[in-house]
C-alpha positions in Angstrom: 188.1 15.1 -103.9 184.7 14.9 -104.0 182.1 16.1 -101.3 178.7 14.5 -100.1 175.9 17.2 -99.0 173.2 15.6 -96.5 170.3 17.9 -96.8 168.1 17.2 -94.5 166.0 20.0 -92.7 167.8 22.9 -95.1 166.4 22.5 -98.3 167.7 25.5 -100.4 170.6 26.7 -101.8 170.7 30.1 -100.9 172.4 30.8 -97.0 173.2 27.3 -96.9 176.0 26.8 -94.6 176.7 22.6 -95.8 176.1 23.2 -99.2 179.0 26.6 -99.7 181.5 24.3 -97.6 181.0 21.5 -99.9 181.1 23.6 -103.0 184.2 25.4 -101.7 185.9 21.9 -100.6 185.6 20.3 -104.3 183.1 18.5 -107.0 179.6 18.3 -104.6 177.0 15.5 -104.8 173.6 15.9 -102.6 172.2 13.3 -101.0 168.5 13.2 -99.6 167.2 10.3 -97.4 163.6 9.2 -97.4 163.3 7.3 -93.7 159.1 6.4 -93.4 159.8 4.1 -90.8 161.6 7.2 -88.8 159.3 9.7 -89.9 156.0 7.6 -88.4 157.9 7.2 -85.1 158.1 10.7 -84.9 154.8 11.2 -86.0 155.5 13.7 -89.0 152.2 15.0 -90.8 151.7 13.8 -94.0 151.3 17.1 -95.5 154.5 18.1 -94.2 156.1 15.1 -96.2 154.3 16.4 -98.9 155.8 19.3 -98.4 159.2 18.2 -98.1 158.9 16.1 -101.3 157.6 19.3 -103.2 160.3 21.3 -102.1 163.2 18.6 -103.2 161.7 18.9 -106.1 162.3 22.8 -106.9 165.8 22.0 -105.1 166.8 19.6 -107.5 165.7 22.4 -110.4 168.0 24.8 -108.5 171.2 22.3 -107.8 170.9 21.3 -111.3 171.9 25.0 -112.5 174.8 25.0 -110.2 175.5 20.9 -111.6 175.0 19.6 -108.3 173.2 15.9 -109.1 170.3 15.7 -106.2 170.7 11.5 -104.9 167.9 10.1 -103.4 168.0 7.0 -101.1 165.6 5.5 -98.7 166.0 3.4 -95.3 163.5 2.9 -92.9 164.8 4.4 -89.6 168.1 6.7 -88.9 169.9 3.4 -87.2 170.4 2.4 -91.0 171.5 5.5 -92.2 175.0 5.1 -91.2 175.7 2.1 -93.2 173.6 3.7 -96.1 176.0 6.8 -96.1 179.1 4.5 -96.0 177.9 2.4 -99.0 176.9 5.1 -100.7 180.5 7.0 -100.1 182.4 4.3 -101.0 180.8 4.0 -104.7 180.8 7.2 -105.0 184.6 7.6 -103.7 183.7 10.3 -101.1 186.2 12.3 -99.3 183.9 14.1 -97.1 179.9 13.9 -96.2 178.6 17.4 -95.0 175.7 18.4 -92.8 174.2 20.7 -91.3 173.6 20.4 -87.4 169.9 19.7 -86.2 168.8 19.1 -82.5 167.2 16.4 -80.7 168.3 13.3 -79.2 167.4 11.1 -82.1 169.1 13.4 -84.8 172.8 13.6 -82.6 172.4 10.0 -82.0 172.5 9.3 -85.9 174.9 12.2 -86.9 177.2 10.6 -83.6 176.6 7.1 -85.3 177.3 8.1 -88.9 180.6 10.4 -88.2 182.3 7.6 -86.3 181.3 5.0 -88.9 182.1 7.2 -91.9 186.1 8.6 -90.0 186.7 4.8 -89.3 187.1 4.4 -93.0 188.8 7.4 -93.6 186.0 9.8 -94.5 185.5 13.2 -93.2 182.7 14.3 -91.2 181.8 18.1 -91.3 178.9 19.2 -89.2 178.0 23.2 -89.8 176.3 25.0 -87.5 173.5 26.9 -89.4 169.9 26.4 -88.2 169.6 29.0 -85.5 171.7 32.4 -84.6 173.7 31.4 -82.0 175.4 27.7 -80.8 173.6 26.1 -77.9 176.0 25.9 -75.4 177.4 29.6 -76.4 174.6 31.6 -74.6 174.3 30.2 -70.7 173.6 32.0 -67.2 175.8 33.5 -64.9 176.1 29.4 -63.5 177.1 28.2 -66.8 173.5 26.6 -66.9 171.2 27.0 -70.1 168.4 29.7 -70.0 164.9 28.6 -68.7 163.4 32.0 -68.6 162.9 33.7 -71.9 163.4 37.1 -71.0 166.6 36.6 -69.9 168.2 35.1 -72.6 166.5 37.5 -75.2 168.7 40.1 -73.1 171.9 37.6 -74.0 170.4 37.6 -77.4 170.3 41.5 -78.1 173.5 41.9 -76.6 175.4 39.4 -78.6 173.6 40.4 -82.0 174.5 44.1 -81.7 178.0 42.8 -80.9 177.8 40.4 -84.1 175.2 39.8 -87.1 175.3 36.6 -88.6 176.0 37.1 -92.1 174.1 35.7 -95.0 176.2 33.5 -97.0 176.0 34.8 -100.8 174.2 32.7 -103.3 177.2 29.7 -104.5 178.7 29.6 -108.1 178.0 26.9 -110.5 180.7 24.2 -110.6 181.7 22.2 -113.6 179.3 19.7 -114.9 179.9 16.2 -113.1 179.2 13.1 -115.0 176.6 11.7 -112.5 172.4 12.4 -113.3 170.2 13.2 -110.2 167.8 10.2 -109.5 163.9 10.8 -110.3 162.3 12.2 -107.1 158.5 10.8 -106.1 155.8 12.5 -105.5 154.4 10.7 -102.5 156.1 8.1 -99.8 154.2 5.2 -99.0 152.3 5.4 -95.4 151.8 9.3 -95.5 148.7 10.3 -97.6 148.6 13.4 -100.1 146.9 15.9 -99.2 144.1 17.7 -101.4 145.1 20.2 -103.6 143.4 23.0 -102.1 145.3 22.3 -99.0 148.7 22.1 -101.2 147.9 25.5 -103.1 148.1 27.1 -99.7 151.6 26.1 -99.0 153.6 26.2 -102.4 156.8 25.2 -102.4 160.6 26.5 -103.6 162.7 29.1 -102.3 161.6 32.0 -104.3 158.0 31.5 -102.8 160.1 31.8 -99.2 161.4 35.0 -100.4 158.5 36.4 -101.9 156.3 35.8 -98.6 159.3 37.4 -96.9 160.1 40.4 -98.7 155.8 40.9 -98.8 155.5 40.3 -95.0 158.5 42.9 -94.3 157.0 45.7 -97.3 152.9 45.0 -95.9 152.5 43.7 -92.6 155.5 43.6 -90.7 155.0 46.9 -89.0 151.5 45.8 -88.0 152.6 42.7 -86.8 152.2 43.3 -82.8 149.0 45.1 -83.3 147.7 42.1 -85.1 149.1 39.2 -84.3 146.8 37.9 -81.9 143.5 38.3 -84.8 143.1 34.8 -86.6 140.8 36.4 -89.2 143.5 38.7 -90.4 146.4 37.8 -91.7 148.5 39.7 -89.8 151.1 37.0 -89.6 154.4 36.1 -91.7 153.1 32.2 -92.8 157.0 31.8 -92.9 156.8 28.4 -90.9 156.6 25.7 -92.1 159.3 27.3 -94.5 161.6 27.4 -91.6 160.7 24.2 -90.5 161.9 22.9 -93.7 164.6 24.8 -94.1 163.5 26.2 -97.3 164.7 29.9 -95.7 167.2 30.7 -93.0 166.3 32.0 -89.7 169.4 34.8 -91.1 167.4 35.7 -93.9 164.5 36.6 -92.0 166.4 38.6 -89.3 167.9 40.4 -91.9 165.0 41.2 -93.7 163.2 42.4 -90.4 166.4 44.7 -89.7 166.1 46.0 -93.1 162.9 47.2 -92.5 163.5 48.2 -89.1 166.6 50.9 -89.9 169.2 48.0 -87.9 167.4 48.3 -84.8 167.1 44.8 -82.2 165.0 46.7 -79.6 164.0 50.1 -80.5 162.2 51.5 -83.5 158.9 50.1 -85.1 156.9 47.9 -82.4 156.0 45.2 -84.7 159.0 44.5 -85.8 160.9 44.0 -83.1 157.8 41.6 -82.0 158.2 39.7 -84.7 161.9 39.6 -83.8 161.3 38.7 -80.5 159.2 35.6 -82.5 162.6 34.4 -84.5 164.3 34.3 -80.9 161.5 32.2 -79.3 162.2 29.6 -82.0 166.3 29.7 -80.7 164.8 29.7 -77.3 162.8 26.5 -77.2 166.1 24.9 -80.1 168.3 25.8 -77.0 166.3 23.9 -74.3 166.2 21.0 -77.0 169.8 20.6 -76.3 170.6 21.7 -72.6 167.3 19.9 -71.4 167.0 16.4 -73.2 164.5 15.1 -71.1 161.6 16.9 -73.3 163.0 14.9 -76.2 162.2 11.9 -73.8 158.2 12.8 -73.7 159.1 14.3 -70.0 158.0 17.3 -68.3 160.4 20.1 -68.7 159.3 20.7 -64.7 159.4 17.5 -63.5 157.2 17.9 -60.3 154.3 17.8 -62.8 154.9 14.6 -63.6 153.0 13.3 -60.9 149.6 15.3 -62.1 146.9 13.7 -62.5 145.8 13.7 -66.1 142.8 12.4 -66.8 141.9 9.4 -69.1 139.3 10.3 -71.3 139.7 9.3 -74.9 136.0 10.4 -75.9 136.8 13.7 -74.4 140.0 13.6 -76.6 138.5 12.5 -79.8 135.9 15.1 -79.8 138.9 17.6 -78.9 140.4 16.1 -82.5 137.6 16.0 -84.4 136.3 19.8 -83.2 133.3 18.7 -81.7 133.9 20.5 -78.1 131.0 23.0 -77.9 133.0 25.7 -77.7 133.3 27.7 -81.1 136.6 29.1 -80.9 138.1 25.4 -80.1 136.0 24.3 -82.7 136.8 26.4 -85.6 140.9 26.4 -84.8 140.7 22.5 -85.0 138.7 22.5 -88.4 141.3 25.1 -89.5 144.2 23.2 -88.5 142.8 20.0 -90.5 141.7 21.9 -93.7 145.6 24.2 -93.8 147.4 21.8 -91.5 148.5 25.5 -89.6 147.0 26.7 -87.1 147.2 30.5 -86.0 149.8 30.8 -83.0 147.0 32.7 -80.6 145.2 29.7 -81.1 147.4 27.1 -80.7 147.6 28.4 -77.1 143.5 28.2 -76.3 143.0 25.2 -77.6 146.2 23.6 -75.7 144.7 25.6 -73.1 141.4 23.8 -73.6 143.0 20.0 -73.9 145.4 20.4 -70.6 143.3 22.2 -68.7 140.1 22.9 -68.9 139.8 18.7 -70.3 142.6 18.2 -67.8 144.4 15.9 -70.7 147.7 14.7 -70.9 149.6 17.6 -73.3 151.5 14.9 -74.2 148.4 13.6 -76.3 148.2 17.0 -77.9 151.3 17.7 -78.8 151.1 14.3 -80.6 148.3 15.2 -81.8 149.2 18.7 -83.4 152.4 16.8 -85.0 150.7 14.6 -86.8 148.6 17.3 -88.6 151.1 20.3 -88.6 152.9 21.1 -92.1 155.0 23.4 -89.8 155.5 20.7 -87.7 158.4 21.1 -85.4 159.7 19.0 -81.9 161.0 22.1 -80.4 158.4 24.7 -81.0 155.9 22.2 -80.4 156.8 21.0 -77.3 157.6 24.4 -76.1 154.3 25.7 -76.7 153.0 22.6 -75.2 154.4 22.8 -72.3 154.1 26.2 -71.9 150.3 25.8 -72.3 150.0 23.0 -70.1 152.2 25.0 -67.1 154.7 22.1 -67.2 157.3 23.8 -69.8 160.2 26.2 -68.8 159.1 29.8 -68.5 155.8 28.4 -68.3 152.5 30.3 -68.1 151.8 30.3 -64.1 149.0 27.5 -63.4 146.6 29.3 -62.5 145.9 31.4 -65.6 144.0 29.8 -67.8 142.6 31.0 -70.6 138.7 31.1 -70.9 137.9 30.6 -74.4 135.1 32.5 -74.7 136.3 35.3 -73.0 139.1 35.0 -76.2 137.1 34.5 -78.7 135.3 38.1 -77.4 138.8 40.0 -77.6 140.5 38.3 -80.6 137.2 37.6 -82.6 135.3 40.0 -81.9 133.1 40.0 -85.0 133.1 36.5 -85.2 134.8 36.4 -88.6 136.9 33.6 -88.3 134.5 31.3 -86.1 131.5 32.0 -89.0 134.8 30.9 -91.8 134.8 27.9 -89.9 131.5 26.9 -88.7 129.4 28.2 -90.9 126.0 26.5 -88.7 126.4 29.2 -87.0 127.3 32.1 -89.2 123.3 33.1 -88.5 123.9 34.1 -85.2 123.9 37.5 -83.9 127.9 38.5 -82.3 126.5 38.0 -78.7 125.1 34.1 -79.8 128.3 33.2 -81.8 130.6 34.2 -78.6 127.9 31.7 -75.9 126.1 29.8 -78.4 124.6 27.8 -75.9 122.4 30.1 -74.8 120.8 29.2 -78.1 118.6 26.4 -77.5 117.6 25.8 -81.0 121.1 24.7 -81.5 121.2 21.9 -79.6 117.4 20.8 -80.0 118.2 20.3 -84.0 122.1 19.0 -83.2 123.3 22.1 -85.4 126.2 22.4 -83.2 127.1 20.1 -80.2 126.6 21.4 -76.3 129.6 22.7 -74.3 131.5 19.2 -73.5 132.6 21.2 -70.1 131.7 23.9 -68.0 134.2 26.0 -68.6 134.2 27.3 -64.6 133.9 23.6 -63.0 136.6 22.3 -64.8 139.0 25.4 -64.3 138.5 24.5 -60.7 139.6 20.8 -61.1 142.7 22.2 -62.8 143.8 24.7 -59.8 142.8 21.5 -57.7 144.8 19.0 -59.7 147.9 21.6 -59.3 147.6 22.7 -55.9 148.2 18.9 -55.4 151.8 19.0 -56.4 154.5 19.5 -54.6 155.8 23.1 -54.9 156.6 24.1 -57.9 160.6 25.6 -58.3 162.5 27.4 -60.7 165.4 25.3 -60.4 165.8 21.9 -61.8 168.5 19.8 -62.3 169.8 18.5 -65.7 168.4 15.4 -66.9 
């Protein structure tokens, strides 16, 4: 009876809920499907393609020592991948196609779509749960609604986990040989450039480099983590993203590893650690209001009385946002980082959404877009989380009225100005006091070094409490959508 894997957004073998089913169920096949059409519509970066593609490569290495073939196919959109799985079953005389569960409207749409086509013919459909810690729908509040405030279900969180640790599945056996070769994988899909190789170098892929940033993260830095964070010129973080993004590690493995290092303790012990903790359940947070709020799948406010703000059309404004050409050198320097690593520090994600949505008083909707389309970490949850928290339209949302000033963070976080000089070096000649208000350089501007503040940064704060204040009242209630 033999047994289709669908990797899709879990590409490793290790912890790997769809693929130990399959294994244990009978003879295993994986499948990969490449989708550009899909992938465009949902504006994936090219580099995380890339990155995907690199990464199905070291997986097929790894399945091929445990004789699984790796399959490839391509379609242009998920409504075609039903059919494609059904063909492809049929020759193949599958018994049972496994998965493993992702979130969004788009994604349950197809898996909805595929099971019924694929059990209409008399093949199974087994969906494993497996990306996050705990099943949306199994953590809700008192009035069986899901959480919108973060604190509150971290609590839930704690609780459950000291009640029950997801375990780590061990590492599958090899089955016999099948008489079926894997299909050559490419190195690039057509419509997503490659991106240079000093950009690719940063990001290698395979599961073992997953590990080995983990296991270095939890021996050097974890314990620092809440101390340093919030400093984009150290790397005080875990670069584990774009890794859980792809799958390529399991949010297990990491909470493991941090427990490891933190003597089994959720809440108590080293401060960093459970910070960094506290990070992993942010990421179930925002995968949890994926599925009990669909409406920010739909491109909607999470709050929906901020739907009627009025954002302002300025594409100008916007494209000198993208390009890094604002004025202001903190904005500047996170938006030449994020197009040379295709990352982009978390502190700084917030300023320069900040920045966009208020300060710009832009749609975040055009920068979440935006950030998709270069992030190798790129994911719809996190994304429009952080968006939307930014923006004070998101649940748990910072309050509207406190805005950044990105200055004022560039002072506390960069103090020395190391990571502004990295990134703008026309202005690695100025003193710390210059580099942190550079326009109080006049020789700047005279010689077009570096362009003038596109805002004042106290003006436009104003129009943003304005533009608020001109809502109705803002609730903590809102219905489900």
């Amino acid at each position: 009876m033999t047994q289709l894997l669908w990797l899709r957004s879990d590409l490793r073998c290790s912890d790997n809920t769809a693929l130990a089913a399959a294994m244990a169920a009978g003879p295993t096949v994986a499948l990969y499907i490449i989708t550009p059409g899909q992938w465009l519509e949902h504006d994936d970066a090219p580099c995380k393609v890339d990155f995907w593609l690199r990464n199905l490569h070291s997986l097929q290495h790894s399945l091929a020592a445990l004789n699984v073939p790796l399959l490839l196919r391509q379609c242009d959109n998920w409504q075609q991948v039903p059919e494609l799985l059904l063909q492809l079953s049929t020759e193949l005389q599958i018994s049972a196609v496994h998965s493993n569960q992702e979130y969004g409207i788009h994604e349950t749409r197809r898996d909805q779509a595929s099971a019924q086509l694929l059990e209409q013919q008399g093949i199974a459909w087994h969906s494993h749960f497996d990306q996050l810690l705990f099943k949306p729908g199994t953590l809700l509040t008192q009035s069986g609604n899901y959480f919108q405030v973060f604190s509150q279900f971290r609590k839930v969180c704690r609780q459950r986990l000291h009640l029950s640790l997801p375990a780590c599945l061990p590492y599958p056996s090899a089955q016999a040989p099948l008489a079926l070769a894997s299909d050559r994988l490419p190195d690039s899909v057509a419509g997503f450039a490659t991106p240079d190789e000093a950009l690719r170098r940063l990001w290698p892929a395979g599961e073992a480099e997953a590990q080995r940033r983990l296991q270095c993260f939890a021996d050097e830095q974890m314990h620092a983590y809440e101390r340093q964070r919030d400093l984009p010129a150290v790397p005080g973080t875990s670069q584990l993203s774009a890794y859980l993004a792809a799958g390529v590690i399991s949010v297990r493995q990491c909470l493991h590893a941090a427990l490891q290092a933190n003597r089994g303790e959720f809440d108590s012990g080293n401060p960093g650690i459970v910070c960094w903790i506290n990070e992993l359940l942010w990421r179930e947070f925002y995968k949890h209001v994926l599925v009990g709020y669909p409406r920010v799948s739909r491109h909607r406010a999470f709050r929906v009385q901020t739907e009627a703000l009025g954002w302002r059309d300025a594409p100008e404004e916007l494209l000198a946002w993208q390009q890094g050409r604002t004025g202001i050198p903190l904005v500047d320097a996170a938006m030449r980082q994020l197009h040379a690593t295709g990352w982009m520090h978390n502190r700084l994600r917030m300023v320069v959404a900040m920045f966009l949505t208020k300060n710009l008083l832009i749609d975040w909707r055009e920068g979440e877009r935006y950030f998709m389309r270069q992030l190798i970490d790129g994911d719809l949850a996190a994304n429009n989380g952080g968006w939307q928290w930014s923006a004070s339209t998101g649940t748990d949302a910072v309050p509207y009225f406190r805005i950044f000033n990105p200055l004022n963070q560039a002072q506390r976080f960069d103090a020395e100005g190391r990571f502004i000089r990295h990134w703008l070096p026309e202005l690695a000649h100025l003193s710390d006091r210059e580099l942190h208000n550079p326009q109080a350089v006049d020789d700047l501007f005279e010689q077009r070094a570096y362009p003038a503040p596109m805002v004042d940064l106290r003006a436009s704060r104003e129009r943003a409490l304005q533009a608020f204040k001109q809502l109705p009242r803002l609730t903590q209630e809102f219905p489900h959508v």
